[in-house]
MMTF fields as JSON, N, C-alpha, C and O atoms, coordinates in Angstrom:
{
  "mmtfVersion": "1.0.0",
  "mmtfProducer": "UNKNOWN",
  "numBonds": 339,
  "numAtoms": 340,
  "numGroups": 85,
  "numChains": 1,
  "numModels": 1,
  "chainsPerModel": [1],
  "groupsPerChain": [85],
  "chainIdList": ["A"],
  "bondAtomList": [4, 2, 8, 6, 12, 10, 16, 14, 20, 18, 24, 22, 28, 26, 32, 30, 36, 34, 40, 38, 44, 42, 48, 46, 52, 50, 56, 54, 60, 58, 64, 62, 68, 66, 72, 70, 76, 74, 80, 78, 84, 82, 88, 86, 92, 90, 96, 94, 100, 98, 104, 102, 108, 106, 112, 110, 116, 114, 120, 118, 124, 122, 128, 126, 132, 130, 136, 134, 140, 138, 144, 142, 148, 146, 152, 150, 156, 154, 160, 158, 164, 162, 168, 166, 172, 170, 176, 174, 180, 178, 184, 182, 188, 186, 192, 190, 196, 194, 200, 198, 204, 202, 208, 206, 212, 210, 216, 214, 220, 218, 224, 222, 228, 226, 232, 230, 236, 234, 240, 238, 244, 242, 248, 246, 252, 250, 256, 254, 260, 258, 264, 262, 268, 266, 272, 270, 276, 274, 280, 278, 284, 282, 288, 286, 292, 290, 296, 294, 300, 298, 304, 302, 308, 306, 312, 310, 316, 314, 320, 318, 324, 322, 328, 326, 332, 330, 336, 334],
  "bondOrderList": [1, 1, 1, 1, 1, 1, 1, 1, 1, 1, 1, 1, 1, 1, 1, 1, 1, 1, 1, 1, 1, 1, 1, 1, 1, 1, 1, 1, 1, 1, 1, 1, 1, 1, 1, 1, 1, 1, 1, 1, 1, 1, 1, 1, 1, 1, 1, 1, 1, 1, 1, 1, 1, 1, 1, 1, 1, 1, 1, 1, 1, 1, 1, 1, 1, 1, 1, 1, 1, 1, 1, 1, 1, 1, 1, 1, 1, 1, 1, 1, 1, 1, 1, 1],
  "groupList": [{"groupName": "UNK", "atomNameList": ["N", "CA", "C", "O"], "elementList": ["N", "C", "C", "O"], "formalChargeList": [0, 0, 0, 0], "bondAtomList": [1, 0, 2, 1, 3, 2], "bondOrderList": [1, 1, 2], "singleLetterCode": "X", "chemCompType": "L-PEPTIDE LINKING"}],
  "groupTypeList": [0, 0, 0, 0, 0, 0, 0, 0, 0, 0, 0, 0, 0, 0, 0, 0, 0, 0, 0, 0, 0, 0, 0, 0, 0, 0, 0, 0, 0, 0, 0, 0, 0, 0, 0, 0, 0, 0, 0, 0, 0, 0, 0, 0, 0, 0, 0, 0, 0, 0, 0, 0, 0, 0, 0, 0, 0, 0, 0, 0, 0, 0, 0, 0, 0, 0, 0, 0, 0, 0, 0, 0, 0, 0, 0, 0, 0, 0, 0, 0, 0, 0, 0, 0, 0],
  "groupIdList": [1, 2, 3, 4, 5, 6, 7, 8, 9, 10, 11, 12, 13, 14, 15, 16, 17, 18, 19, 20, 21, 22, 23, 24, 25, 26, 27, 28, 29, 30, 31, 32, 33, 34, 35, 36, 37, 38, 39, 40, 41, 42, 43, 44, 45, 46, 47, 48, 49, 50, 51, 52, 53, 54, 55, 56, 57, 58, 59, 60, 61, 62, 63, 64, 65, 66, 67, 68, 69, 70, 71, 72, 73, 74, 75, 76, 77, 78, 79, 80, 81, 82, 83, 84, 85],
  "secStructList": [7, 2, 2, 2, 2, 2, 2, 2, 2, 6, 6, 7, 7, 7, 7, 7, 7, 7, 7, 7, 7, 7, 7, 1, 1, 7, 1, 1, 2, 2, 2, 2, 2, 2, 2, 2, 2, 6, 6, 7, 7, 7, 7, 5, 7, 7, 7, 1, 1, 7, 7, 6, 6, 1, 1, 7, 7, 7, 5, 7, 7, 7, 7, 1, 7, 7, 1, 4, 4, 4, 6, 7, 7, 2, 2, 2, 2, 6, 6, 7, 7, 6, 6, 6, 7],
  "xCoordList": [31.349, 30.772, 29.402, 29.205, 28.673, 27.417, 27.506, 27.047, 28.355, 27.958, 28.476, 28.053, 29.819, 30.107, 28.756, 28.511, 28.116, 26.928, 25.809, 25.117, 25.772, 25.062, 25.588, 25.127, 26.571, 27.508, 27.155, 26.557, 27.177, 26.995, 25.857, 25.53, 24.843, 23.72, 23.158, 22.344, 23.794, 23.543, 24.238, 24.088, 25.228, 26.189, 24.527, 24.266, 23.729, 23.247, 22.215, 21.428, 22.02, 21.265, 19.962, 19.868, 18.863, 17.821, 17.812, 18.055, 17.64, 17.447, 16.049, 15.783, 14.925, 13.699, 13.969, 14.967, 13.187, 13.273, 12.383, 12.503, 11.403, 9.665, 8.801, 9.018, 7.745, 6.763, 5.516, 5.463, 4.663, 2.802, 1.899, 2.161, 0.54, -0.149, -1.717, -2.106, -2.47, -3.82, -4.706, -4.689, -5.366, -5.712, -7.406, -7.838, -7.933, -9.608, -9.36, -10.297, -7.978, -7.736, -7.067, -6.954, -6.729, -6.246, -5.426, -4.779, -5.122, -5.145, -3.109, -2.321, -2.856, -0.999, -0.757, -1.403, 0.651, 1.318, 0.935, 0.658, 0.97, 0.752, -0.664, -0.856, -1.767, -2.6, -3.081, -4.03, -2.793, -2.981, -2.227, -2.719, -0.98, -0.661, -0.834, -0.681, -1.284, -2.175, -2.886, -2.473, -4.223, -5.386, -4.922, -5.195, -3.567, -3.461, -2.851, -2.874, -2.156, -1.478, -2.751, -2.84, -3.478, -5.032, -6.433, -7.463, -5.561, -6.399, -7.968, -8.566, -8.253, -8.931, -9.428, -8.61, -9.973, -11.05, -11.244, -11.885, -10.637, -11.208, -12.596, -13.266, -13.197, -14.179, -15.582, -15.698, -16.447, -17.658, -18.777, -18.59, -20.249, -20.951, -20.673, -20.036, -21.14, -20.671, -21.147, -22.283, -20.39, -21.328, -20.93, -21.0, -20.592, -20.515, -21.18, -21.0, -22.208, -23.706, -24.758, -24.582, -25.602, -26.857, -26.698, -27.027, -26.198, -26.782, -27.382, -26.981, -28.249, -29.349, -29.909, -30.232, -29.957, -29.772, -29.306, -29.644, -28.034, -27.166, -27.361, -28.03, -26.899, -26.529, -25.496, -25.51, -24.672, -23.38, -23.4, -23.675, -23.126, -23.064, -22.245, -22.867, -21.212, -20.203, -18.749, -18.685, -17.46, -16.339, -15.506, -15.968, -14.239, -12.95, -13.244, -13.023, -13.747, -14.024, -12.856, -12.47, -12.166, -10.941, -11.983, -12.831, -11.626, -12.879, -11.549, -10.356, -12.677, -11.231, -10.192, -9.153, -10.83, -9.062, -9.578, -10.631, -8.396, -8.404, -7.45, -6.263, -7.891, -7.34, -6.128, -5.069, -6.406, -5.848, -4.26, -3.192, -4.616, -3.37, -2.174, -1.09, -2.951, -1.577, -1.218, -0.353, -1.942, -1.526, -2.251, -1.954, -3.686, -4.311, -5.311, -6.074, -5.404, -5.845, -7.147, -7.408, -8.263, -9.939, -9.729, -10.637, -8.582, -9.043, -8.502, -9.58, -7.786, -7.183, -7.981, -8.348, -8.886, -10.042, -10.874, -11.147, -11.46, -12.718, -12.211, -12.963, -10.706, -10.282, -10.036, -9.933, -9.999, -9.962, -11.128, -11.966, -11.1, -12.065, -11.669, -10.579, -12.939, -12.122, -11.023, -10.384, -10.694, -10.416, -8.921, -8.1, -8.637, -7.021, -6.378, -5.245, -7.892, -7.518, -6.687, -6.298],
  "yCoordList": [-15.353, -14.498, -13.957, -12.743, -14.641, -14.486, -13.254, -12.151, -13.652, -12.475, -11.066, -10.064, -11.177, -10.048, -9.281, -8.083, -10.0, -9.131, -8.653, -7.641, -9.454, -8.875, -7.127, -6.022, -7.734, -6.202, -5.286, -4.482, -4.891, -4.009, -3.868, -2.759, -4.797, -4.466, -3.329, -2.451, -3.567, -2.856, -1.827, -1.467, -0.872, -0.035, 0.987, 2.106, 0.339, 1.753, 2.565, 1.803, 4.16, 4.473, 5.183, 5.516, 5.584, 5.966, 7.343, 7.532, 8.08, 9.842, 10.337, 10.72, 10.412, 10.719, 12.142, 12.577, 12.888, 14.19, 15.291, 16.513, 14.482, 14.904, 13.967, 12.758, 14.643, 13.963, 14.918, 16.132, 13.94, 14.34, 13.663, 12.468, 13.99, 13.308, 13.693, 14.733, 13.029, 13.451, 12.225, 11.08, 12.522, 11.946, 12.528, 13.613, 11.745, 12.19, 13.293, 13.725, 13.655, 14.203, 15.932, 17.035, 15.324, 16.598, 16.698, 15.655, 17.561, 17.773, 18.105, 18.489, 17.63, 18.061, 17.73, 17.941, 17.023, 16.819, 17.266, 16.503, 19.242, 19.656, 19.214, 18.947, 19.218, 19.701, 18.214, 18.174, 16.602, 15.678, 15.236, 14.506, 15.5, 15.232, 15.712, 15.154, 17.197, 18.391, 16.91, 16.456, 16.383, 15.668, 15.0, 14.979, 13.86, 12.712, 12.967, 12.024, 14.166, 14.901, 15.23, 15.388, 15.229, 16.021, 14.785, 14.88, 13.344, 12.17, 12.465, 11.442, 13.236, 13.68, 11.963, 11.141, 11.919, 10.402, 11.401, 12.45, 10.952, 11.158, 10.694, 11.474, 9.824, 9.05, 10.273, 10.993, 10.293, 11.537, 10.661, 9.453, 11.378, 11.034, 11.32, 12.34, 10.426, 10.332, 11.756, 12.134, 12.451, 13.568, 13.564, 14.66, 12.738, 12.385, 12.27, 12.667, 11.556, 10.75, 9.854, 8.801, 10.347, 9.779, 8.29, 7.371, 7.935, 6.692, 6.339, 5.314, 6.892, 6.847, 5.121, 4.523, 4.551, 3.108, 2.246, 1.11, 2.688, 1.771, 1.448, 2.3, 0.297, 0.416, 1.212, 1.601, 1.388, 1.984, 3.431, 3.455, 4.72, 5.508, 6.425, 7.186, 6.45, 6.576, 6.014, 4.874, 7.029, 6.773, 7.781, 8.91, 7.62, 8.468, 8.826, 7.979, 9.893, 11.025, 11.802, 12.148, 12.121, 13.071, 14.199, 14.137, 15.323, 16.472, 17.93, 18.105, 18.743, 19.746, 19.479, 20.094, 18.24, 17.844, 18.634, 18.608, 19.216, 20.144, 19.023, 18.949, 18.24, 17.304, 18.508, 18.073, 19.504, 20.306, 21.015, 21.289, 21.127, 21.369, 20.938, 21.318, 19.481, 18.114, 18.037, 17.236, 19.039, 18.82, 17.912, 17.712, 17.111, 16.235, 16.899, 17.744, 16.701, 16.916, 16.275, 15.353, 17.44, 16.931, 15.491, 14.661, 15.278, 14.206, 13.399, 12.872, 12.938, 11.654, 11.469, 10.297, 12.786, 13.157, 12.083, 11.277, 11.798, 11.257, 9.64, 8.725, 9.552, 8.226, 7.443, 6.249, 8.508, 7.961, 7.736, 8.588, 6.785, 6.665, 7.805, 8.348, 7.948, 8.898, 8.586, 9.481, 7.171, 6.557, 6.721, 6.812, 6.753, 7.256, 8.63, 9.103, 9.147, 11.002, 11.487, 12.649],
  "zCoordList": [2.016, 0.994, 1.421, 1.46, 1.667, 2.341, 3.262, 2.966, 4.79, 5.538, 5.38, 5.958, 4.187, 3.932, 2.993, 3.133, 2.232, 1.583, 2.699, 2.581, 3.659, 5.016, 5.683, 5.969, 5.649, 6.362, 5.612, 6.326, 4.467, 3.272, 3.43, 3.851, 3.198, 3.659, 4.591, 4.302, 5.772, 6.861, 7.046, 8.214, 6.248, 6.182, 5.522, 5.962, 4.56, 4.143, 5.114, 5.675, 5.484, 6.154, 6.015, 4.834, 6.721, 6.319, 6.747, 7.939, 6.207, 6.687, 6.492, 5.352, 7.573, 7.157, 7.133, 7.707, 6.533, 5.896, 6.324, 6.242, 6.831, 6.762, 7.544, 7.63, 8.143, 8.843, 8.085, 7.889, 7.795, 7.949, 8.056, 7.915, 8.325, 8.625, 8.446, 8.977, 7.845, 7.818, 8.619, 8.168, 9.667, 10.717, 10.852, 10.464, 11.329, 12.035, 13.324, 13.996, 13.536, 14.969, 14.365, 14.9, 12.904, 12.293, 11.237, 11.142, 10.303, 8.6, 8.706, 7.842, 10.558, 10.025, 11.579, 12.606, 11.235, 12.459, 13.881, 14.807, 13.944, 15.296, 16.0, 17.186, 14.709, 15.783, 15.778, 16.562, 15.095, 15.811, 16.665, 17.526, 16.693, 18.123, 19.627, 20.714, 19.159, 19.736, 20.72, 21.787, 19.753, 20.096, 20.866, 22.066, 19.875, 21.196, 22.3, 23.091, 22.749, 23.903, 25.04, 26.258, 24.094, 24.849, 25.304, 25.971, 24.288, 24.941, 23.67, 23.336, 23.343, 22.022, 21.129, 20.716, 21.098, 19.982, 18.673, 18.744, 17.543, 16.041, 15.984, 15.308, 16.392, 16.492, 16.654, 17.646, 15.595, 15.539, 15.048, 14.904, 14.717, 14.046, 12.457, 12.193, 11.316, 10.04, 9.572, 9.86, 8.94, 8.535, 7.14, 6.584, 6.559, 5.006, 4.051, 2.9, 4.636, 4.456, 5.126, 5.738, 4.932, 5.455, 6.078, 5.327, 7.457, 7.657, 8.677, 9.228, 9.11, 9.319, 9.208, 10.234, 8.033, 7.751, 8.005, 7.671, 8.937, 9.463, 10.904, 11.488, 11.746, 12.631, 13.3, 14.468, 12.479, 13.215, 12.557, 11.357, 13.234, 12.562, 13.423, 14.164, 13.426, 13.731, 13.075, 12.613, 13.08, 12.168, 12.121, 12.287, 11.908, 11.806, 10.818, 9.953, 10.391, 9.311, 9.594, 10.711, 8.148, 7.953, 7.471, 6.581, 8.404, 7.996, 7.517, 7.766, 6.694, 6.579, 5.423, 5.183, 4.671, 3.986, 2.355, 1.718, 2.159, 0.747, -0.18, 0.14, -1.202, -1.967, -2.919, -3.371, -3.025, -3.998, -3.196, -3.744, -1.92, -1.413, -1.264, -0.822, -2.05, -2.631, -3.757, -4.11, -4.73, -5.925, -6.804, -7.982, -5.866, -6.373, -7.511, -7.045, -8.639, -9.863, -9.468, -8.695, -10.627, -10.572, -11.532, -11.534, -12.272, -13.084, -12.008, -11.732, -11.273, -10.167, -9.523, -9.441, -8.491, -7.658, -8.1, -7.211, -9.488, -9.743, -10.063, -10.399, -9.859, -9.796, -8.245, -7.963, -7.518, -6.078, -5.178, -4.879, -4.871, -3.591, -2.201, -2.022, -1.32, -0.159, 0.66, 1.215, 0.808, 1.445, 1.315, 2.227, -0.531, -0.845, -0.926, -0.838, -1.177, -1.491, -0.071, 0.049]
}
């Protein structure tokens, strides 16, 4: 009984549909793979905010990204950190 629920299991399949990607290297598929084809570092100085204060100031900043081109609403906007937008 068991391994027949295994078999079934493994009969169902996955069909991906779609690829994207918002990356420090780029805002869609071509042009980060563009980067990593090109050996390209996301890796910049922070230009987000001031840190100056920090030791480290440097970071994969997603630059360029339009939250609205997702459909992301000003009311969700002020519920997300950057980190999820």
């Amino acid at each position: 009984m068991r391994g027949n629920f295994c078999l079934e299991k493994m009969k169902n399949r996955v069909v991906v549909t779609g690829l994207g990607i918002i990356s420090p290297l780029g805002n869609d598929v071509n042009s980060t793979w563009g980067g990593i084809k090109e050996g390209k570092s996301g890796i910049d100085k922070l230009t987000t905010f001031d840190a100056s204060q920090f030791t480290c100031r440097i970071a994969g900043e997603v630059k360029g990204f339009d939250p609205f081109l997702y459909n992301i609403t000003t009311k969700d906007l002020k519920r997300m950190d950057k980190f999820v937008q």
